[in-house]
N, CA, C and O of each residue as an XYZ file, in Angstrom:
640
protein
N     -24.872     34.094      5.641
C     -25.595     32.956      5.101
C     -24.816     32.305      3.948
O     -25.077     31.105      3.875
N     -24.002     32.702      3.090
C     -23.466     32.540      1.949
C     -22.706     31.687      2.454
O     -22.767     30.512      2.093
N     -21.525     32.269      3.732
C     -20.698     31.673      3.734
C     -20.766     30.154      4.972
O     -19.895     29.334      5.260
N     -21.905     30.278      5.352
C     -22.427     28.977      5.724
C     -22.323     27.765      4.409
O     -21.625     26.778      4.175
N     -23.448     28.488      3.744
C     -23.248     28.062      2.419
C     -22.317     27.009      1.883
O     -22.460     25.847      1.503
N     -21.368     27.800      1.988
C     -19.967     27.402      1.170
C     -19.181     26.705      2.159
O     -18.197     26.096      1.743
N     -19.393     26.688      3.184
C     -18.644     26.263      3.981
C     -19.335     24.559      4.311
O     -18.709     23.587      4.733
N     -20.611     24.634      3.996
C     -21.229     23.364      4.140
C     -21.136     22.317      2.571
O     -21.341     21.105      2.503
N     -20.817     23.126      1.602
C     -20.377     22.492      0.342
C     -19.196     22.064      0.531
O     -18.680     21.001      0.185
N     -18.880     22.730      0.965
C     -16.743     22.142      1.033
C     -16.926     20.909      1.876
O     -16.430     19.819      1.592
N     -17.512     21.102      2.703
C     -17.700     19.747      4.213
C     -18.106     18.442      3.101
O     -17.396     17.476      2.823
N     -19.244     18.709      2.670
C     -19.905     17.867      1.684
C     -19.128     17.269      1.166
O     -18.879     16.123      1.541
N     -18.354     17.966     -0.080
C     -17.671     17.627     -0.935
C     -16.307     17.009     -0.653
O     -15.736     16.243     -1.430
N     -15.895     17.358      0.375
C     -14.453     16.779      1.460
C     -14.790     15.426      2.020
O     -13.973     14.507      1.963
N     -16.223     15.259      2.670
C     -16.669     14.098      2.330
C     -17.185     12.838      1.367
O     -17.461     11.669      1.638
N     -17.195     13.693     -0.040
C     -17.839     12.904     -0.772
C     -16.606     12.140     -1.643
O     -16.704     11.049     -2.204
N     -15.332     13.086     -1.595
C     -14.064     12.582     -2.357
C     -13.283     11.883     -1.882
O     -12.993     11.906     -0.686
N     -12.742     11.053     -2.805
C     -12.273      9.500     -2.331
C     -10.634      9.727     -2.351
O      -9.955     10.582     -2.920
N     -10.422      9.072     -1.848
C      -8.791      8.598     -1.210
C      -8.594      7.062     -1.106
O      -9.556      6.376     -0.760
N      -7.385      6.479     -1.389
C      -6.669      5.472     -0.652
C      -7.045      5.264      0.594
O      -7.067      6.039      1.550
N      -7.342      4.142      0.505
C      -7.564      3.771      1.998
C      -6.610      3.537      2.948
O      -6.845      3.716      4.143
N      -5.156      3.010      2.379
C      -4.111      3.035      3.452
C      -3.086      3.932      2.972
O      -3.126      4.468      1.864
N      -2.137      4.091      3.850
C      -1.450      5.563      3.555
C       0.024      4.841      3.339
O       0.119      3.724      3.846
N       1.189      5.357      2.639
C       2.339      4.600      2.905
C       3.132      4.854      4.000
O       4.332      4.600      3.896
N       2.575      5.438      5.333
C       3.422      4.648      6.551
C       1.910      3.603      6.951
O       1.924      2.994      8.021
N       0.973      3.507      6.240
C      -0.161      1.923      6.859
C       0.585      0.829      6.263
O       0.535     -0.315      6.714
N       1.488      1.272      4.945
C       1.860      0.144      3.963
C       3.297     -0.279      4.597
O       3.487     -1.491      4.495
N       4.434      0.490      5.276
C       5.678      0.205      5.888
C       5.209     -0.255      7.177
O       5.759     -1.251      7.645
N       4.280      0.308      7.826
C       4.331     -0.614      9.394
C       3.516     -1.779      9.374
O       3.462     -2.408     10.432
N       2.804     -2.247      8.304
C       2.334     -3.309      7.885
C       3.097     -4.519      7.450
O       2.784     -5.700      7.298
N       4.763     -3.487      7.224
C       5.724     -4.921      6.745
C       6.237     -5.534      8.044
O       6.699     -6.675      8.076
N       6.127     -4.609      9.299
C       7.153     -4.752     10.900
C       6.192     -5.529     11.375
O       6.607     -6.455     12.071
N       4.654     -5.438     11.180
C       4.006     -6.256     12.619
C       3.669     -7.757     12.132
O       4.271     -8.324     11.221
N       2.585     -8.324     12.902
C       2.774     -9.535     13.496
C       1.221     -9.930     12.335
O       0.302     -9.114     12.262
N       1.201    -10.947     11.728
C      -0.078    -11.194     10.574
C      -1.466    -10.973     11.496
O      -2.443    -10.522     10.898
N      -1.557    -11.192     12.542
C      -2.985    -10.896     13.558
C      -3.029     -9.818     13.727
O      -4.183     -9.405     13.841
N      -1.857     -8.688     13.850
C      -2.444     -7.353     14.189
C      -2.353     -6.367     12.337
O      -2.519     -5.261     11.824
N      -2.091     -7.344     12.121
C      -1.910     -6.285     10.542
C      -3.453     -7.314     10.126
O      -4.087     -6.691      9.274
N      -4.144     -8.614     10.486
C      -5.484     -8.485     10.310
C      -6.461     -7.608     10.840
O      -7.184     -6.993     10.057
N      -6.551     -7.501     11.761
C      -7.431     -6.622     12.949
C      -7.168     -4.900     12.333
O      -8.032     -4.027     12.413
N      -5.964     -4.728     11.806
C      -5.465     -3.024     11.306
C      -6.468     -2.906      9.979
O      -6.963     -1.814      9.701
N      -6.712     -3.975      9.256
C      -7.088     -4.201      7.793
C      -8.538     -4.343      8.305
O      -9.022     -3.215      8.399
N      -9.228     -5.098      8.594
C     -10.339     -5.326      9.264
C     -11.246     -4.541      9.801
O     -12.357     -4.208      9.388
N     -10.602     -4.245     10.877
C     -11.268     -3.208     11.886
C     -11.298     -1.778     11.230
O     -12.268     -1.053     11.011
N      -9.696     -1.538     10.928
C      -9.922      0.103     11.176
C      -9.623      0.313      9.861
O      -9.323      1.492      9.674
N      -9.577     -0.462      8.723
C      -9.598      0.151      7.550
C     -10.792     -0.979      6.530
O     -11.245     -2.073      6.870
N     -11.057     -0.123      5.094
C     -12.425     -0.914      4.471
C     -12.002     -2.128      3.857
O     -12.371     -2.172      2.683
N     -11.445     -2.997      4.178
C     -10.928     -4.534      3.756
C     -11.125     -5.751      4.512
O     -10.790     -6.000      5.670
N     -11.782     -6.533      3.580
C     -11.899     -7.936      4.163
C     -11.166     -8.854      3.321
O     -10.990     -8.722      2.110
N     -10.541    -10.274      4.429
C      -9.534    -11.067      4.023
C     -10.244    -11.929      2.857
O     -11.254    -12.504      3.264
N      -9.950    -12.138      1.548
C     -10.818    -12.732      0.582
C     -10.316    -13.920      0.645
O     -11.263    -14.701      0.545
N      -9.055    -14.652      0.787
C      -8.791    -15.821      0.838
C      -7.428    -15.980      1.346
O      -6.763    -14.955      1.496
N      -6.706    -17.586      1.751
C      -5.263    -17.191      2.066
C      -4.800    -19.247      1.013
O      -5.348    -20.285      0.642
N      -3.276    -18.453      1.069
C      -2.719    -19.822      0.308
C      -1.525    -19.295      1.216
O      -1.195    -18.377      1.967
N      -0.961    -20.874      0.459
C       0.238    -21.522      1.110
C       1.086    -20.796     -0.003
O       0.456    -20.557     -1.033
N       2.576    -20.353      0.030
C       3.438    -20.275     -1.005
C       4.652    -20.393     -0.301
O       4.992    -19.599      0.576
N       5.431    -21.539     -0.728
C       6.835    -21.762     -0.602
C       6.746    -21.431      0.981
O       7.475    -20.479      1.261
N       6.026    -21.980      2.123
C       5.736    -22.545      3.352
C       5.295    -21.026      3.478
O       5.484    -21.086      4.693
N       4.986    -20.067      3.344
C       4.618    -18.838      4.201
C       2.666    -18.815      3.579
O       2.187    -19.227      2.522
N       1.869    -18.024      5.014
C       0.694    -18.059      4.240
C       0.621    -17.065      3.792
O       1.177    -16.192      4.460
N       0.207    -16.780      2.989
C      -0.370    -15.405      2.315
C      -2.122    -14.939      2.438
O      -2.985    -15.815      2.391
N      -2.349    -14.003      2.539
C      -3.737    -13.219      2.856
C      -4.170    -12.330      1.668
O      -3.535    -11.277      1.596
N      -5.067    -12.515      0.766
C      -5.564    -12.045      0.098
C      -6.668    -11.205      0.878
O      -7.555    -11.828      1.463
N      -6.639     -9.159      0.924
C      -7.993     -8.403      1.523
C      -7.787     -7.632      0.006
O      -6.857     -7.496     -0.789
N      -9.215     -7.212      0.089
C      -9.876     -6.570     -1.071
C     -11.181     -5.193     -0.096
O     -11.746     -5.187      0.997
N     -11.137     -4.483     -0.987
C     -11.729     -3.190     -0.340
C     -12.847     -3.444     -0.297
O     -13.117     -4.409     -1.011
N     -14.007     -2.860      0.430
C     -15.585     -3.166      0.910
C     -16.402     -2.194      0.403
O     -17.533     -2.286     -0.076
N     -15.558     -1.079      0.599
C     -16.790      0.051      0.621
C     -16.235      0.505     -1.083
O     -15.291      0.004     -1.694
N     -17.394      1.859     -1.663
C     -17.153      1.676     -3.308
C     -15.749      2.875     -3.708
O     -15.327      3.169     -4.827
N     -15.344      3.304     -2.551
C     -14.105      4.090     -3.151
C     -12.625      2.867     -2.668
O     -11.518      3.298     -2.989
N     -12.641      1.849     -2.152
C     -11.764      0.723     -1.854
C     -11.977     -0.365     -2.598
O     -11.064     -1.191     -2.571
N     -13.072     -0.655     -3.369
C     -13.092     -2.063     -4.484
C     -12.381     -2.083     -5.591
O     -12.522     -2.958     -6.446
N     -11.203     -0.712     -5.712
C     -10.086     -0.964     -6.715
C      -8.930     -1.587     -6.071
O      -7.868     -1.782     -6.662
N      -9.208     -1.971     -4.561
C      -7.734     -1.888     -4.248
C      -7.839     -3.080     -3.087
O      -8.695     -3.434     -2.276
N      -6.291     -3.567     -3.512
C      -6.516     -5.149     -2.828
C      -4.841     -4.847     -2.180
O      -4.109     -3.912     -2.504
N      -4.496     -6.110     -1.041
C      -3.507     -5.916     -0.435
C      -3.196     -7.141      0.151
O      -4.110     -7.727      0.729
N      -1.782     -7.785      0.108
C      -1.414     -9.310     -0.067
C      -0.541     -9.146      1.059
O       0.585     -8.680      0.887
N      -1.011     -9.532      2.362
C       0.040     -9.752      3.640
C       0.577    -11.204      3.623
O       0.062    -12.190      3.096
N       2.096    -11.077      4.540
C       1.914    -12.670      4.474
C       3.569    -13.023      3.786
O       4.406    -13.673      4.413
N       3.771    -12.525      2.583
C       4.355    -12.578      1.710
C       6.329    -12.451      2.074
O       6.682    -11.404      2.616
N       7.213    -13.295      1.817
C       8.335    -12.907      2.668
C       9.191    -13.160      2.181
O       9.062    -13.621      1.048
N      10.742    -12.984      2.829
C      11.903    -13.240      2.365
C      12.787    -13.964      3.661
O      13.059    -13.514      4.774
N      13.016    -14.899      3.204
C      13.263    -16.211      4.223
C      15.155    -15.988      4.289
O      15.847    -16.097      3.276
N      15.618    -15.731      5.411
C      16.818    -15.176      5.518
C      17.346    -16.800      6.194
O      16.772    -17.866      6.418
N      18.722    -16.288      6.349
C      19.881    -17.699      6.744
C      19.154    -18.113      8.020
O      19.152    -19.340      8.126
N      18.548    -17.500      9.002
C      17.970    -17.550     10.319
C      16.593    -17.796     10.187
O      16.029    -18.049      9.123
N      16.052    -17.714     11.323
C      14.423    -18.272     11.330
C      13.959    -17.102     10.718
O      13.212    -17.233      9.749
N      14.358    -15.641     11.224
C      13.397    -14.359     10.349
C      12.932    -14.319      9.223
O      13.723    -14.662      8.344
N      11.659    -13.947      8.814
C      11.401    -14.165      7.423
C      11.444    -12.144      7.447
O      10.761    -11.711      8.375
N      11.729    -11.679      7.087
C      11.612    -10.174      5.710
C      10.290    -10.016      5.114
O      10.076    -10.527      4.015
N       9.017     -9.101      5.966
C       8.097     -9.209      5.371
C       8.119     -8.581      4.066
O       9.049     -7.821      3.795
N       7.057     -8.849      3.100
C       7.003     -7.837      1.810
C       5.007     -7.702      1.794
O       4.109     -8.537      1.682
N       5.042     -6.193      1.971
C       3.467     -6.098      1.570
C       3.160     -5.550      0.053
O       3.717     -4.715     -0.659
N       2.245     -6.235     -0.080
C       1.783     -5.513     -1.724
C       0.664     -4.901     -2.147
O      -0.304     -5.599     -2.449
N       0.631     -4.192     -2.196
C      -0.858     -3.421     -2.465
C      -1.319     -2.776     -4.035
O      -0.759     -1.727     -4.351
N      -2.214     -3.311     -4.914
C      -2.482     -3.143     -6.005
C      -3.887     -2.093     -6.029
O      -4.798     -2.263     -5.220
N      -3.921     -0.923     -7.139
C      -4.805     -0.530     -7.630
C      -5.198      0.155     -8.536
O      -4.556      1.022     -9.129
N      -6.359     -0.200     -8.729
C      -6.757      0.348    -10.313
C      -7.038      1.660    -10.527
O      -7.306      2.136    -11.630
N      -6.974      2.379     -9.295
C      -7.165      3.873     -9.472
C      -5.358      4.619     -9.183
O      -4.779      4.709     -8.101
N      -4.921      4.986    -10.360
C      -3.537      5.420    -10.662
C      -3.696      6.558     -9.443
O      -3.228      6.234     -8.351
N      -4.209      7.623     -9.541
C      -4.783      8.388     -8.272
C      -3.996      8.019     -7.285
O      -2.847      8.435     -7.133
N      -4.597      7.181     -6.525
C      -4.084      6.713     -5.668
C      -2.633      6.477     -5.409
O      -1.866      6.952     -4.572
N      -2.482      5.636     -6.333
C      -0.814      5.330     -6.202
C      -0.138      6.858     -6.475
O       0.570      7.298     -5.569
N      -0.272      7.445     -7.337
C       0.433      8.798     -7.343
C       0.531      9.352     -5.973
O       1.585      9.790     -5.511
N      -0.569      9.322     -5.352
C      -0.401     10.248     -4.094
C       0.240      9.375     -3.131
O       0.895      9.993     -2.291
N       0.239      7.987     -3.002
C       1.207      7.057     -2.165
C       2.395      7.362     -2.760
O       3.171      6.924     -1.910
N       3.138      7.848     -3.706
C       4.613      8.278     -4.331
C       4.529      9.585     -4.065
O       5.602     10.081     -4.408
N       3.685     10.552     -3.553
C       3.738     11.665     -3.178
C       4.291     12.169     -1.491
O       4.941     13.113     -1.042
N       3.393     10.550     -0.735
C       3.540     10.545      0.492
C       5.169     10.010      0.982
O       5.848     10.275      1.975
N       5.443      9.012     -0.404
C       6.640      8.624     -0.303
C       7.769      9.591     -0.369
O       8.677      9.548      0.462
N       7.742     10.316     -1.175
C       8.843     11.993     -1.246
C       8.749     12.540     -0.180
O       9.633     13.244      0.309
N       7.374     12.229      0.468
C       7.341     13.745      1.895
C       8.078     12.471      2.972
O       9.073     12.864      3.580
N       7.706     11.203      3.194
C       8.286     10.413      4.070
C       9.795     10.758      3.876
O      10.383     11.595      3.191
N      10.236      9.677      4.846
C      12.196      9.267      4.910
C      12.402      8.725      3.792
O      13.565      8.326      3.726
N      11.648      8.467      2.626
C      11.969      7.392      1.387
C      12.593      7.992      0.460
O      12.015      8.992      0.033
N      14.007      7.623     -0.210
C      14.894      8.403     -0.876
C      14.520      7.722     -2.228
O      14.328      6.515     -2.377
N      14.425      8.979     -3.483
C      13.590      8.102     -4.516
C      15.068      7.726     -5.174
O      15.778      8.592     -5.685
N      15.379      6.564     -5.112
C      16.706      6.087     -6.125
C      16.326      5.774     -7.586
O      17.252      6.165     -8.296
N      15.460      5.294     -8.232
C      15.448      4.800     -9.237
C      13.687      5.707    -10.064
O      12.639      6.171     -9.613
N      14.275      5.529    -11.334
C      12.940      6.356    -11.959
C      13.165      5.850    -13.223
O      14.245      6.268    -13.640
N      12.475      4.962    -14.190
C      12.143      4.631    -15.636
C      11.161      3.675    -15.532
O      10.533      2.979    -14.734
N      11.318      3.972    -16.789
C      10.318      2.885    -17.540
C      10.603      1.487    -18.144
O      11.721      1.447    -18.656
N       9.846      0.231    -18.236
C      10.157     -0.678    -19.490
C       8.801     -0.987    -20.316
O       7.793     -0.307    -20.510
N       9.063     -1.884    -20.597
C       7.489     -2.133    -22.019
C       6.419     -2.182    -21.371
O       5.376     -2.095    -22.019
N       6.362     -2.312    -20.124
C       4.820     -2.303    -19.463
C       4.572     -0.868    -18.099
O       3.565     -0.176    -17.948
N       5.579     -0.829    -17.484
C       5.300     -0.229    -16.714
C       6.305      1.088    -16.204
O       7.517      0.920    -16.343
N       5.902      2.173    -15.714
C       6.494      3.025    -14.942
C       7.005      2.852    -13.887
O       6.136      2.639    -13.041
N       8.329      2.827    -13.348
C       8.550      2.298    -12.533
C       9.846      3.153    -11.258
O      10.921      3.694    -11.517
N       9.142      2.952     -9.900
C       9.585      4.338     -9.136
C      10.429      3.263     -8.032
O       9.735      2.303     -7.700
N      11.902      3.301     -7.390
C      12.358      2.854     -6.284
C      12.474      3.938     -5.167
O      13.099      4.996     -5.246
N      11.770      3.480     -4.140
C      12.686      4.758     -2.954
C      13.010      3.310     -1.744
O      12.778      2.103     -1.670
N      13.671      4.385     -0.964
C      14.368      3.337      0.056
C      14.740      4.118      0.749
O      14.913      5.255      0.311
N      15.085      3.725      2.492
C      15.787      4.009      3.762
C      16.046      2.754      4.226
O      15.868      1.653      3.706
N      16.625      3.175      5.593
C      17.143      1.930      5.993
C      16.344      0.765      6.521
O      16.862     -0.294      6.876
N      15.270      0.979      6.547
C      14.514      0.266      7.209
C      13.409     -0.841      5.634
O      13.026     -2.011      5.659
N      13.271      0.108      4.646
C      12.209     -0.670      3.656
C      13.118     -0.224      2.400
O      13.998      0.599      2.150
N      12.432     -1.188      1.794
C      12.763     -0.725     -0.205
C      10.724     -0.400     -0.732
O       9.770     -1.170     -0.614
N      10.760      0.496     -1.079
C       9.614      0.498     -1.613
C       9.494      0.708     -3.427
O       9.686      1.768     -4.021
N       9.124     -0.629     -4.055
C       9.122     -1.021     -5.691
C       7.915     -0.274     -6.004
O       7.069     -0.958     -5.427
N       7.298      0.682     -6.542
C       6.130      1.406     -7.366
C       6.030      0.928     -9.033
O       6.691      1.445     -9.933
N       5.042     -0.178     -9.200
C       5.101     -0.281    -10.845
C       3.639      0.583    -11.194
O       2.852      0.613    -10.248
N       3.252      1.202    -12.306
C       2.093      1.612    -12.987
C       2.450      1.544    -14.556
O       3.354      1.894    -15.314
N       1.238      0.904    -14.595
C       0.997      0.228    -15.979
C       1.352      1.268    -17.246
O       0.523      2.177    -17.289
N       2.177      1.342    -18.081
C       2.052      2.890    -18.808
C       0.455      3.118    -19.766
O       0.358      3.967    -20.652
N      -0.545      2.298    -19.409
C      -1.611      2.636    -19.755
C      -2.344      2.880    -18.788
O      -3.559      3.040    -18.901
N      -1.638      2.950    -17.583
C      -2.546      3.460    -16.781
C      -3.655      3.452    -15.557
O      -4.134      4.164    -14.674
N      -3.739      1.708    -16.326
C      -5.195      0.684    -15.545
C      -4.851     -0.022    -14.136
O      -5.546     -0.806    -13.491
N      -3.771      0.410    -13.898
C      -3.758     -0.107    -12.753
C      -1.660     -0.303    -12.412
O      -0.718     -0.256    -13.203
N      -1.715     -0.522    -10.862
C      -0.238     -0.619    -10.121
C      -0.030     -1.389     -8.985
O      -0.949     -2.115     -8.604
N       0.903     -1.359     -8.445
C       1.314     -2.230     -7.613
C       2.062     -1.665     -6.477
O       2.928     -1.038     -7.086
N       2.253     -1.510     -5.453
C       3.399     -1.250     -4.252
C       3.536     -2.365     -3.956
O       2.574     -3.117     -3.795
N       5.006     -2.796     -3.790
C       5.703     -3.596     -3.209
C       6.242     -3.260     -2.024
O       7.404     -2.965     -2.300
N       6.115     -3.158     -1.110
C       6.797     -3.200      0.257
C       7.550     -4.205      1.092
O       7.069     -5.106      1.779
N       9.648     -3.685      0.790
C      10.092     -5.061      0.910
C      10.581     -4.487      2.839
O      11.099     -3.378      2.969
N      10.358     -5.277      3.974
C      11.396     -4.916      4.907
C      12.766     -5.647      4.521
O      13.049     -6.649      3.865
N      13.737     -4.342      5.479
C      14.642     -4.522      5.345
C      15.936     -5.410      6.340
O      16.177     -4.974      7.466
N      16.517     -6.349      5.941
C      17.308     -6.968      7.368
C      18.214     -5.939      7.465
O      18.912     -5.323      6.660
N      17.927     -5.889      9.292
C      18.723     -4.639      9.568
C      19.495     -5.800     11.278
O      19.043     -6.776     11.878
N      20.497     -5.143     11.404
C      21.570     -5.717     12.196
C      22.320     -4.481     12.830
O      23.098     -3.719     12.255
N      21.910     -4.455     14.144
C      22.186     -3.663     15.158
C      23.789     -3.919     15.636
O      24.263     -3.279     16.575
């Protein structure tokens, strides 16, 4: 009986504790696909709805923001690019949040991924982490107070 018990607290409690809603391979294959299926990925199968979109320097951008109450720290800007000599644009995703938590364990997932951490300091505002492979650069800023960060997710032009 006890260990029913305990075994139904852990369930509980495994359910009741919060996580990131996207993981950093949701945040790298979010830079490769196509803006309709990285809506429908955001949408459907994760807690974000598109809050608004603008124009910047001809690309649109997509403002989603989290729904449910462990995702209303955390927002995510598709859309966003790097316009090469050719028609390809270089996506960049960005994902901000106010729970440091989070981002720690997305720089955690980043060490266990292919992401080689190159760069590690600080300047007057923020902590600041580079990793990279051949495929992404991933920029990590957190505020050195704490309140909040940023992932940058740049793809990479790659030439076969």
């Amino acid at each position: 009986m006890k260990k029913l018990l305990v075994m139904l607290i852990l369930c509980l409690s495994a359910m009741a504790s919060r996580a990131q809603s996207v993981s950093m391979s949701d945040l790298t294959n979010l830079a490769t696909i196509n803006m309709t299926d990285a809506n429908y990925f955001l949408t459907s199968g994760k807690p974000f709805k598109q809050e608004y979109s603008q124009e910047v320097n001809g690309l649109t951008l997509r403002h989603y923001i989290g729904t449910t109450a462990a995702s209303k720290c955390e927002s995510v800007i598709m859309g966003d690019g790097i316009k090469t000599s050719t028609p390809l644009v270089l996506h960049v995703v960005t994902y901000t949040s106010t729970n440091t938590k989070y981002l720690l364990e997305l720089i955690g997932q980043a060490k266990s991924a292919e992401l080689k951490k190159n760069f590690q300091g600080v300047d007057q505002f923020n902590n600041i982490y580079i990793f990279d492979n051949f495929l992404y650069t991933v920029h990590v800023y957190i505020k050195t107070d704490n309140s909040e960060g940023t992932i940058k997710v740049e793809q990479k032009y790659y030439v076969e």
